[in-house]
C-alpha positions as CSV (number, residue, x, y, z in Angstrom):
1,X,91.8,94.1,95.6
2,X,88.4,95.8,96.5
3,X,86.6,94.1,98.7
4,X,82.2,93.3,97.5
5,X,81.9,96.2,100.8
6,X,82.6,98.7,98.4
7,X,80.5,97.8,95.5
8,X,77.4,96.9,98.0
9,X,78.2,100.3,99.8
10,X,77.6,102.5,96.3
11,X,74.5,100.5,95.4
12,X,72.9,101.3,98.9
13,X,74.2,104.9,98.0
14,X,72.3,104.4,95.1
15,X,69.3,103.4,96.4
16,X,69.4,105.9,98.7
17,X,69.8,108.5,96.2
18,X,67.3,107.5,93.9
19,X,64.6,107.6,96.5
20,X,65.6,111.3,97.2
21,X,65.1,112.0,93.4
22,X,61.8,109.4,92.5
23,X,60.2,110.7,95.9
24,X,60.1,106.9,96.9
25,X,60.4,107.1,100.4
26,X,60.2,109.0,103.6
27,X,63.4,110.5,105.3
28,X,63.7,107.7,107.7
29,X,63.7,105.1,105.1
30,X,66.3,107.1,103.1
31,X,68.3,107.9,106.1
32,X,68.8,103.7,106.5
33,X,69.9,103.1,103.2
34,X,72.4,105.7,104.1
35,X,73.9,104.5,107.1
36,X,73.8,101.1,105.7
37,X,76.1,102.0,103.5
38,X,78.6,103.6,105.3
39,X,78.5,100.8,107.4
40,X,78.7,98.3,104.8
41,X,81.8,100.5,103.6
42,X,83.8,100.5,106.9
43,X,82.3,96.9,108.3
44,X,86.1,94.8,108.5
45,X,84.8,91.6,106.7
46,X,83.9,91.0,103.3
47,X,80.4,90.8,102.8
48,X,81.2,88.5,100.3
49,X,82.2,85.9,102.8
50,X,78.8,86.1,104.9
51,X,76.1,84.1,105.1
52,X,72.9,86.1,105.7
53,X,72.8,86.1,109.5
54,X,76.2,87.1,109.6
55,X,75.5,90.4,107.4
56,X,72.3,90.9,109.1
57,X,74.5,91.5,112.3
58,X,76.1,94.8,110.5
59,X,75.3,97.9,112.1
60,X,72.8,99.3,110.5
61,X,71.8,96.5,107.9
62,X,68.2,95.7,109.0
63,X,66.2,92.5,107.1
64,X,65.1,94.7,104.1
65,X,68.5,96.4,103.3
66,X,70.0,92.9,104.3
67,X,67.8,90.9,101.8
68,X,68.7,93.4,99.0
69,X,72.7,92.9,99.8
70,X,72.1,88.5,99.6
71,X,70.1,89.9,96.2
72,X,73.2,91.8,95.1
73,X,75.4,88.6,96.0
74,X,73.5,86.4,94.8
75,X,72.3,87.7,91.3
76,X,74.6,90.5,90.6
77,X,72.0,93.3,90.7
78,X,68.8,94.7,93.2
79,X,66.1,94.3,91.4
80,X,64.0,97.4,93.5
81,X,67.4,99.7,92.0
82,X,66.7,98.5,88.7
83,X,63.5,99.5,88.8
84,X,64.2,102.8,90.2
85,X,67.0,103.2,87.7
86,X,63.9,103.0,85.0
87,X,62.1,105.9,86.3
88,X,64.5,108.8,86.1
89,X,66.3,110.0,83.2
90,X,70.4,109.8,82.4
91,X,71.5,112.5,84.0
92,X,69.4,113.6,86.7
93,X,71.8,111.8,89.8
94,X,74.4,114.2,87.9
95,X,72.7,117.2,87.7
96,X,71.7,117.1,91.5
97,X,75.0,117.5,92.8
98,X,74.5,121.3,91.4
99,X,74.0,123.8,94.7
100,X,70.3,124.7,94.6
101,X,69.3,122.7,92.1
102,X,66.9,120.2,93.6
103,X,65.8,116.4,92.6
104,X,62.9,117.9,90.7
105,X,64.3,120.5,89.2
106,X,66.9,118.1,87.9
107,X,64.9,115.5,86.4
108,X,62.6,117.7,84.8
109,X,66.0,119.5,83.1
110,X,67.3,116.0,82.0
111,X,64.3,115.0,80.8
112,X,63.1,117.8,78.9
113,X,66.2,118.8,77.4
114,X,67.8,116.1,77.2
115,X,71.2,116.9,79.1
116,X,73.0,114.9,81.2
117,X,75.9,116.3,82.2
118,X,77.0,120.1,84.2
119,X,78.4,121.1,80.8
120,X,75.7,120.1,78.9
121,X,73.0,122.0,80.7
122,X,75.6,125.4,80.8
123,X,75.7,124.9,77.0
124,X,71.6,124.6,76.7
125,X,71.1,127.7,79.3
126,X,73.8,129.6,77.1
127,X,71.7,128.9,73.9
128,X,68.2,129.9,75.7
129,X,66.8,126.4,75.7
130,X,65.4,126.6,79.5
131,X,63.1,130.0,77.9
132,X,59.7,129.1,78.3
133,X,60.3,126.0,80.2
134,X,57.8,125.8,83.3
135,X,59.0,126.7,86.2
136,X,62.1,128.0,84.8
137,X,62.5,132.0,84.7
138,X,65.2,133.8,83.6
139,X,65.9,134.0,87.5
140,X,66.0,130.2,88.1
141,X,68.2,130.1,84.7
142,X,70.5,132.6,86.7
143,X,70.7,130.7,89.6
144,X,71.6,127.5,88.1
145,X,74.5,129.0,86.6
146,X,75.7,130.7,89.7
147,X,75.4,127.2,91.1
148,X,77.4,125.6,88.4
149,X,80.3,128.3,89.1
150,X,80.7,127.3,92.6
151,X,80.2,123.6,91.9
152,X,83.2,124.1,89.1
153,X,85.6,126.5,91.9
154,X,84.7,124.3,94.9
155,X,84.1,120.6,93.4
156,X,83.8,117.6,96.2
157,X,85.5,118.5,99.3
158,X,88.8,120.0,100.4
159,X,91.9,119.2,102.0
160,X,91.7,119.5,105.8
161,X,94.9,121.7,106.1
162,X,92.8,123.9,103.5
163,X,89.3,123.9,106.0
164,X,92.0,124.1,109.0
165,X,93.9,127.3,107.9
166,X,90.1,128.8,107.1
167,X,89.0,127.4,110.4
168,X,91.9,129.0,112.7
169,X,92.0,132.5,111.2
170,X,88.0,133.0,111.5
171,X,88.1,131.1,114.8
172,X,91.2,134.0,115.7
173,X,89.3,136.9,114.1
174,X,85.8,135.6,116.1
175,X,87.9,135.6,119.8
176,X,88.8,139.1,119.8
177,X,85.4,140.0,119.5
178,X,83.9,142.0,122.6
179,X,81.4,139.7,124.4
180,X,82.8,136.7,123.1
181,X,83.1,133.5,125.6
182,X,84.2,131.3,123.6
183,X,84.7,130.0,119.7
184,X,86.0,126.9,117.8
185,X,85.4,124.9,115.2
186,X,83.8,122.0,115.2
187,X,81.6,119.2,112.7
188,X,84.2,117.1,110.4
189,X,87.3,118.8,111.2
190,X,87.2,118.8,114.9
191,X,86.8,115.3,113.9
192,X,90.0,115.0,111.7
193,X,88.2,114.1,108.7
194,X,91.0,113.8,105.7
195,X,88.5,116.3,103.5
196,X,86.0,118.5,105.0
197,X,82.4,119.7,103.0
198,X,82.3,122.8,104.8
199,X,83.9,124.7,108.3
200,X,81.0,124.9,111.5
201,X,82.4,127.1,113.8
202,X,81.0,127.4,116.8
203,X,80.2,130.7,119.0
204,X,79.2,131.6,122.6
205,X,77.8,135.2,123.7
206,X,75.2,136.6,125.3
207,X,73.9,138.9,122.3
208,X,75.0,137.4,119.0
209,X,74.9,140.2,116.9
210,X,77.9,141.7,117.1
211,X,79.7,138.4,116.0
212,X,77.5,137.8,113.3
213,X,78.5,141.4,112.0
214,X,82.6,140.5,112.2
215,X,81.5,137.5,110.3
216,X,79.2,139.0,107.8
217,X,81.9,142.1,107.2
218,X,85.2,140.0,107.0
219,X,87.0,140.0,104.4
220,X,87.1,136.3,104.2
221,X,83.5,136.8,103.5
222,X,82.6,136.3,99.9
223,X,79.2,136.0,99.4
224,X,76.8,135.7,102.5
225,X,74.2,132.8,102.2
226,X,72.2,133.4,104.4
227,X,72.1,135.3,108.0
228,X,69.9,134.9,111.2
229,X,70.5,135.5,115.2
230,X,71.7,131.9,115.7
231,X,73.3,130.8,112.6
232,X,75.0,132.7,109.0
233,X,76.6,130.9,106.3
234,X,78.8,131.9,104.1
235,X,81.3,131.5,101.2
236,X,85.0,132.3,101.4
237,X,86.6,133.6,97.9
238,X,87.7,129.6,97.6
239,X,84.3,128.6,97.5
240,X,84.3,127.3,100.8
241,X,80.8,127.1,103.3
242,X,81.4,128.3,106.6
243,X,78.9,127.8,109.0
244,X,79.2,130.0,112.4
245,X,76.5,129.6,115.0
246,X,76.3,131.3,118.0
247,X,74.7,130.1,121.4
248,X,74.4,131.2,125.2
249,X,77.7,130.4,127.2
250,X,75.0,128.2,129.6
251,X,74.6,125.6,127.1
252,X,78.0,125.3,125.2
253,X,79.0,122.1,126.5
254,X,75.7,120.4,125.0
255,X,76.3,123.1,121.6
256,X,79.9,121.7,120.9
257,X,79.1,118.0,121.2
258,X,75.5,118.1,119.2
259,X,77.9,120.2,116.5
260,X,80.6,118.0,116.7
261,X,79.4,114.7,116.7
262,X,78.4,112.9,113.1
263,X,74.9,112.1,112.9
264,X,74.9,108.7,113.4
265,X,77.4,109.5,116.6
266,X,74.5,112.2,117.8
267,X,71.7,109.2,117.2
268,X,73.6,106.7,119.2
269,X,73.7,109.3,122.2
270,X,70.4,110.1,122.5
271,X,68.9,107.1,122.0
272,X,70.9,106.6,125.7
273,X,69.1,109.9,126.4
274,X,65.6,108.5,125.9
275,X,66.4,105.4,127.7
276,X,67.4,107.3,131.0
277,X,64.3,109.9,130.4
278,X,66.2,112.0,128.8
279,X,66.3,114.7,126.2
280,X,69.5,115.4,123.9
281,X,69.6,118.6,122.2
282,X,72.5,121.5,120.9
283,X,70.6,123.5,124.0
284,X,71.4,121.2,126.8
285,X,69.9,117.6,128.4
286,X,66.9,118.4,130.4
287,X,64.4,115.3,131.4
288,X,61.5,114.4,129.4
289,X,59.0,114.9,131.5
290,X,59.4,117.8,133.3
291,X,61.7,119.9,130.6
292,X,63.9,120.5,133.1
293,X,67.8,121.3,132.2
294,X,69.9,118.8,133.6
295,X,73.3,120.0,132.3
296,X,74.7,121.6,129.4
297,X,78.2,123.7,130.4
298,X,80.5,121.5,129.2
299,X,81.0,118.6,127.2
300,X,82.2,116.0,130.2
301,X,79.1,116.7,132.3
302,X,77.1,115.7,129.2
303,X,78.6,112.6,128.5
304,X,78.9,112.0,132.7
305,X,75.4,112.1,133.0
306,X,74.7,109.6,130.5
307,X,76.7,107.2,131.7
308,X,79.8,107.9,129.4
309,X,83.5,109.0,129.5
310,X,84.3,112.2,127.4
311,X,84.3,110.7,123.9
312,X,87.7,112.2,121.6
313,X,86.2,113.9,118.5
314,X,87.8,111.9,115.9
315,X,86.0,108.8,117.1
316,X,82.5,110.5,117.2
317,X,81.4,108.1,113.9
318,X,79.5,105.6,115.3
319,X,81.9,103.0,114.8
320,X,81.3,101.2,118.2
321,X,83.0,104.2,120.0
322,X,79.4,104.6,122.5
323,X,79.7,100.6,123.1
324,X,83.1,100.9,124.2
325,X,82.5,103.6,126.0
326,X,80.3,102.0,127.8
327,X,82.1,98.8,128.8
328,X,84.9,101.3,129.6
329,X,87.1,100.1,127.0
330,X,88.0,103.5,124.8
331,X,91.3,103.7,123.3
332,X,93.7,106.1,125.2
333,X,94.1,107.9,121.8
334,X,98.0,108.5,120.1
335,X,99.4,112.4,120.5
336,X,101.5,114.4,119.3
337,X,103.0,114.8,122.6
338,X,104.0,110.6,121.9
339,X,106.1,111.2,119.4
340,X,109.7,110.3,120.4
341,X,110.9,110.4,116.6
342,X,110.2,111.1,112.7
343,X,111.0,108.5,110.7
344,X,110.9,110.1,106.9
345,X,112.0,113.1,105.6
346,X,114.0,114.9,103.2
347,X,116.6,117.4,102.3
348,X,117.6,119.0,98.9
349,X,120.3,116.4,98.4
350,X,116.5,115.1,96.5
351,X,113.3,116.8,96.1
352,X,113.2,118.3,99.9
353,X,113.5,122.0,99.6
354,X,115.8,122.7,102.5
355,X,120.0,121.8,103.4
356,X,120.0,118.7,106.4
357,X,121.0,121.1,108.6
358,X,118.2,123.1,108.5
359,X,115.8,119.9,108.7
360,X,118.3,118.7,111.6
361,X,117.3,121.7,113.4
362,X,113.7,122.2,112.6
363,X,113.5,118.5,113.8
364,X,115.3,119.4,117.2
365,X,112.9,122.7,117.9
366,X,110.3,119.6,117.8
367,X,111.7,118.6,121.0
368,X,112.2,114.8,119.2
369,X,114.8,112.2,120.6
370,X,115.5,111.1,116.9
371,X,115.3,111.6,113.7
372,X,115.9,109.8,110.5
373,X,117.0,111.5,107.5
374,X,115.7,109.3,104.8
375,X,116.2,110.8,100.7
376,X,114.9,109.1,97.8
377,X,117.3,106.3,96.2
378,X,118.8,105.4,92.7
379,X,115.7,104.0,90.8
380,X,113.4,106.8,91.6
381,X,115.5,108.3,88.9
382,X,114.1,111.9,88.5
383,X,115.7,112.3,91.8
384,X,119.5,112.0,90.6
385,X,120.5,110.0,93.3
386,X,123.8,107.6,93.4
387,X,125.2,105.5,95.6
388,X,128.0,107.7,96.1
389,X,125.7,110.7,97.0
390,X,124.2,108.5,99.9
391,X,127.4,107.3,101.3
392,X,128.4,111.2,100.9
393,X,125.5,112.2,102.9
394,X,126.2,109.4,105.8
395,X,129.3,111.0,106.6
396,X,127.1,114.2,106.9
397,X,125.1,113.0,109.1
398,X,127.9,111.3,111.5
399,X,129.7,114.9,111.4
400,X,126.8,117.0,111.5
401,X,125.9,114.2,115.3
402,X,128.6,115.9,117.0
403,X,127.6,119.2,116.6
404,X,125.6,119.6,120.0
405,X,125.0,123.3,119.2
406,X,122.8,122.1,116.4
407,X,121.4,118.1,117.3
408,X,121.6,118.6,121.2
409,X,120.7,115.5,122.5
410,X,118.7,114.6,119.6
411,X,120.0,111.2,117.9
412,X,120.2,111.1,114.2
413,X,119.6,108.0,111.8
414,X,120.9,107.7,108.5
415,X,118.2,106.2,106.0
416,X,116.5,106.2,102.8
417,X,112.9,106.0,101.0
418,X,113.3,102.8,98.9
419,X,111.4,102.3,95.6
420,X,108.9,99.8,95.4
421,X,109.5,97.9,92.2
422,X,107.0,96.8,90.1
423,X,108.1,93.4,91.4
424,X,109.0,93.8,94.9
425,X,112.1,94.7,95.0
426,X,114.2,97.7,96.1
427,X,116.9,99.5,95.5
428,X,120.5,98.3,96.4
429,X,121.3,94.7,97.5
430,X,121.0,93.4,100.9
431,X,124.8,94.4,102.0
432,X,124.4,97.7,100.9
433,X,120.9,98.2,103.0
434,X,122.5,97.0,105.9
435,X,124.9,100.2,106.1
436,X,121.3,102.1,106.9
437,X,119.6,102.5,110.0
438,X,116.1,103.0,109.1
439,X,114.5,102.0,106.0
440,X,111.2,103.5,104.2
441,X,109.9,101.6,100.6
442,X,107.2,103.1,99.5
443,X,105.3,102.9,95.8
444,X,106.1,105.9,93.4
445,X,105.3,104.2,89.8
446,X,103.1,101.2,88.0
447,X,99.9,102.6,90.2
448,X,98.1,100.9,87.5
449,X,98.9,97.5,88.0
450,X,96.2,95.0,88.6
451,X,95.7,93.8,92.2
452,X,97.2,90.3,92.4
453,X,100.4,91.8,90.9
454,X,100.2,95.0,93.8
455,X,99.5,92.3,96.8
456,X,102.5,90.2,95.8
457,X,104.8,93.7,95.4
458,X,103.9,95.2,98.8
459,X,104.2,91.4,100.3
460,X,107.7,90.9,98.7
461,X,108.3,94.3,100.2
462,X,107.5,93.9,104.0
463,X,109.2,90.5,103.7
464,X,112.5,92.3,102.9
465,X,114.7,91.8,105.7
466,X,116.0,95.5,105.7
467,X,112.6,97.1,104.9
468,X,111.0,98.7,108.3
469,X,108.2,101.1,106.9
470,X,106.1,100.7,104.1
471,X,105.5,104.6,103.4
472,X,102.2,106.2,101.8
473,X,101.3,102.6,101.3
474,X,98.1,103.2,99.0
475,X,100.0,105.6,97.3
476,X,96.8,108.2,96.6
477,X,96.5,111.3,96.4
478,X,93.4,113.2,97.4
479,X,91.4,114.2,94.9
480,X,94.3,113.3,91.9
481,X,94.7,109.7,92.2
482,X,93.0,106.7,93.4
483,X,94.8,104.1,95.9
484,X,96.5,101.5,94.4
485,X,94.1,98.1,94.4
486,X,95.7,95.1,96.1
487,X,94.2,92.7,99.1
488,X,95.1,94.6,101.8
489,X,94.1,91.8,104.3
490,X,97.2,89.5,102.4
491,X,99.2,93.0,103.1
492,X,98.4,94.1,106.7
493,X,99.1,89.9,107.6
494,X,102.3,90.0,105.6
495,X,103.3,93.7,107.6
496,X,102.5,92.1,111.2
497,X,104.6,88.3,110.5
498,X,107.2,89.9,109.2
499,X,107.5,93.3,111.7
500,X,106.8,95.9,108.9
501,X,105.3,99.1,109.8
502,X,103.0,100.4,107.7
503,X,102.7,104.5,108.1
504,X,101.0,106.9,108.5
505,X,101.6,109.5,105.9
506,X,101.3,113.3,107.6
507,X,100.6,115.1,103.9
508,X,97.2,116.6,103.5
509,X,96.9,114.9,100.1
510,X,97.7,112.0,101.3
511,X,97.1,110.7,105.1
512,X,98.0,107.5,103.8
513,X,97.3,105.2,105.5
514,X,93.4,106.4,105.7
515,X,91.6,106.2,109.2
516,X,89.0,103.2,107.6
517,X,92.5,101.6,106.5
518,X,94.2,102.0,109.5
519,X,91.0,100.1,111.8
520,X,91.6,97.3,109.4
521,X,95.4,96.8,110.0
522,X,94.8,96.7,113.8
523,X,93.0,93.7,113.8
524,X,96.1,92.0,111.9
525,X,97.9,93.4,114.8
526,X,99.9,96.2,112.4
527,X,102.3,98.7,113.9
528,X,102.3,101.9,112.3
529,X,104.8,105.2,111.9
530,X,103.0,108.6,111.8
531,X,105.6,110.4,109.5
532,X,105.4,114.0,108.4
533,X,107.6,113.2,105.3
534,X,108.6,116.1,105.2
535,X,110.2,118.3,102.4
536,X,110.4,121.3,104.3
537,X,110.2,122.5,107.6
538,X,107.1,123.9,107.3
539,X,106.1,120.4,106.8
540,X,106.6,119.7,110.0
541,X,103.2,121.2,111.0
542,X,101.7,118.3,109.4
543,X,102.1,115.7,112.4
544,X,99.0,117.1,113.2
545,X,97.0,115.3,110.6
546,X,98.8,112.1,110.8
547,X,98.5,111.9,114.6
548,X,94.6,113.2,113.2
549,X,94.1,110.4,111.3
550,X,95.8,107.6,113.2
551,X,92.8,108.8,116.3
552,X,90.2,108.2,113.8
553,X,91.6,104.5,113.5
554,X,91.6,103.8,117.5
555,X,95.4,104.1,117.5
556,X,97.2,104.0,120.7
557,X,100.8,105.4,121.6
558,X,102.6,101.7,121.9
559,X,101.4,100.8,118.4
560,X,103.3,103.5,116.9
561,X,107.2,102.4,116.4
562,X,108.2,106.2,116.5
563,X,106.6,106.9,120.1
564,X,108.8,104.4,121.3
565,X,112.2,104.6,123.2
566,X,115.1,104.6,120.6
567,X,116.5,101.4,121.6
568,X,113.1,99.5,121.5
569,X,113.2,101.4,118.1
570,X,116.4,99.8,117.2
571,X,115.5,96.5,118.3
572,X,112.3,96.2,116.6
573,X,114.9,97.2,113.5
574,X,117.4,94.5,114.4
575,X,115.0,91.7,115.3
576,X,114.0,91.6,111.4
577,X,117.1,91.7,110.5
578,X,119.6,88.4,109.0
């Protein structure tokens, strides 16, 4: 079920947009209704359930933006939107998400011609109707469509393992560069974001040019948007903007956390800055008054100096990470390194693309003490699975344990990835699930059901007695399908009473559970699985994200079952058992 967050978030969004397009306020006041909503979006109560002091407390929400949210409560709309709704034309918010194209441009197009969509105004430039428009050459007309193109190759943003694999091979062409000092990547994927708007990567040299040159001349380098000493940007054949800027080895400590940070992150810090004397840039911190460089080689010493622990990346979103760093009360963060065990996968007995011995070994090569082996069952029914397949498979298993050439002294578990029926329930009965020793239900149909009828399926599930994971729980897929709507606060209460973990799904398209989702199950006191799911063994590779996305949510090592010691494991199974 969504939560009133979500709708109050989009009309701050909104409101925020709108301003942008009507010229109705300065950046400052824009930049507010902005961070309002994000922090409307992520805040972990229901708005709906505050009084006004209470939502005046949310990071962020001031007494203006606060008034408007009791407005939108209260009455169902924001009056000030409404009016700001009146003043532009259908379209325009649409036509603004075209690269180049800017708020005025776009109103002007709507208004005048009457489009409001991106195919709309393709079909009007095709049939000459910008000719003789003001401010509109054939140049501009050319532009627009360019713009259009890349919008239509690139729309929204991509897949992290897509910005990562970009990242890594410019990030490996940039190294070998003479004079180079040092290169990474930074911005949203150094932060683990699930989709990234474009790659910064991040430079040190002395003289600049000759790594803007191997950037500029790559062949990853489609078209070149523009090119200075400090910073080009380009576009990769894939439509992707990469970002590289290059500073003096002195000051990359300062560089990589200005770059790194998000923007509200960067705000918190130097507002600490000012209140110490102090002044935060990308070239270093130096004190107010005298200008003076304090320090800028490396990240710790920036952070030291203002009073702070090194802050991980993934929590650099201003979501009470610089408060708790300053109480000393940070997370120690989940890593890959944790991992004792994988607790979903599959072979080719279903839709993995590999025999279990293969997986069995790929899995060992991961230095894991365990693995669990767990193929679709019966009702997922594209899969052609039986009962009799399964219990051909567990002998498998058993035979292929004794084969220390191949397992070592890795321990393998026999389970299965249960369907989520549209009411609760799962494949096989409850004598035929005990023969398993791991169990993963997760939803793979009826995505469309409404929310009162999801919450009671996914409670139903977790309060299966033989039912230890919940996988992909929201079942979305980035970019192809929504989550599924339920009350997640009924779910997360359900997973916690009845010692359910809810995963972590490692897929790019899916890191499911999200980061946003995964700081709202820890205060029902969830544990969680990071899974790769894998189907393959180059699947494998994609712990990365899951462990990713589990440090955006504040996760720590003993709240993950599959970091634990496999007869902890097995008694956290057993204890939920009849």
């Amino acid at each position: 079920m969504a939560r009133r967050n979500d709708a109050v978030a989009a009309l701050l969004e909104e409101y925020a947009d709108l301003l942008v397009i009507t010229g109705g306020g300065d950046a400052f006041k824009i930049r507010s209704y902005e961070k309002a909503a994000r922090s409307v979006a992520g805040f972990h109560d229901d708005v709906s359930t505050m009084d006004a002091a209470a939502i005046g407390k949310i990071p962020q929400v001031g007494k203006s933006i606060g008034a408007k949210i009791i407005e939108y409560l209260t009455t169902g709309k924001i009056a000030a939107l409404e009016k700001l709704r009146e003043q532009i034309p259908p379209g325009a918010r649409t036509l603004i998400e075209i690269p180049g194209l800017g708020p005025k441009k776009a109103v002007t197009l709507s208004r005048e011609l009457g489009v409001s969509s991106i195919d709309e105004l393709s079909a009007a430039i095709a049939a000459g109707r910008l000719d003789g428009l003001p401010g509109f050459g054939a140049k501009t007309a050319e532009n627009i469509l360019h713009g259009i193109e890349l919008l239509r190759r690139n729309e929204g943003r991509v897949l992290i393992d897509t910005a990562t694999r970009v990242a890594e091979e410019i990030v490996a062409h940039l190294s070998g560069v003479p004079g180079c000092v040092a290169c990474t990547f930074a911005g949203s994927l150094r932060r683990s974001r699930d989709t990234i708007g474009d790659v910064d990567i991040l430079a040190a040299a002395t003289d600049s040019e000759p790594l803007m040159e191997a950037f500029r001349s790559a062949p990853y380098a489609f078209e070149i948007i523009g090119s200075g000493p400090t910073k080009t940007s380009l576009r990769t054949r894939q439509g992707l903007q990469v970002d590289l800027r290059v500073v003096q080895p002195e000051v990359w400590g300062a560089a990589l956390q200005y770059f790194t940070g998000s923007r509200e992150h960067n705000i918190r810090v130097r507002e600490i800055a000012v209140h110490k004397g102090l002044k935060l840039s990308e070239y270093g911190l130096f004190d107010a008054a005298s200008g003076e460089l304090i320090v800028a080689a490396t990240e710790e010493e920036v952070y030291e100096r203002l009073g702070l622990p090194w802050i991980p990346p993934p929590l650099r979103e201003d979501r009470g990470e610089v408060k708790a760093a300053l109480k000393g009360e940070l997370p120690e963060l989940v890593r890959i390194s944790d991992l004792r065990g994988d607790l979903h996968s599959h072979t080719d007995l279903t839709d993995g693309v590999a025999p279990l011995r293969t997986m069995v070994a790929a899995a060992r090569k991961r230095g894991l003490a365990y693995f669990a082996i767990t193929d679709h069952a019966p009702n997922l029914t594209m899969q052609r699975m039986t009962t009799e397949k399964m219990l051909a498979q567990r002998e498998e298993v058993r035979a292929l344990a004794a084969e220390t050439d191949v397992v070592g002294d890795m321990v393998l578990l026999h389970g299965s990835e249960l369907n989520i029926d549209p009411d609760g329930a799962v494949d096989w009965d409850g004598d035929f699930l005990a023969g398993f020793d791991v169990l993963v239900a997760s939803v793979h149909s009826h995505f469309g059901l409404p929310a009162d009828e999801q919450t009671r399926r996914l409670v139903r599930a977790c309060e299966n007695a033989y039912v230890n994971v919940i996988g992909h729980p929201r079942a979305r897929s980035i970019g192809k399908r929504e989550p599924i709507d339920a009350d997640w606060d009924a779910v997360f209460e359900a997973a916690a009473a009845t010692g359910t973990a809810m995963e972590i799904n490692c897929f790019p398209d899916r890191l499911d559970l999200s980061d946003d989702m995964v700081l709202r199950a820890r205060r029902h006191g969830v544990r969680f699985a990071i899974d790769t799911d894998c189907h393959s063994v180059r699947n494998m590779e994609n712990i990365r994200y899951g462990v990713g996305t589990a440090q955006r949510g504040w996760v720590t090592a003993d709240e993950v079952i599959n970091t634990w010691p496999l007869d902890r494991l097995r008694a956290f199974i057993a204890a939920k058992r009849p």
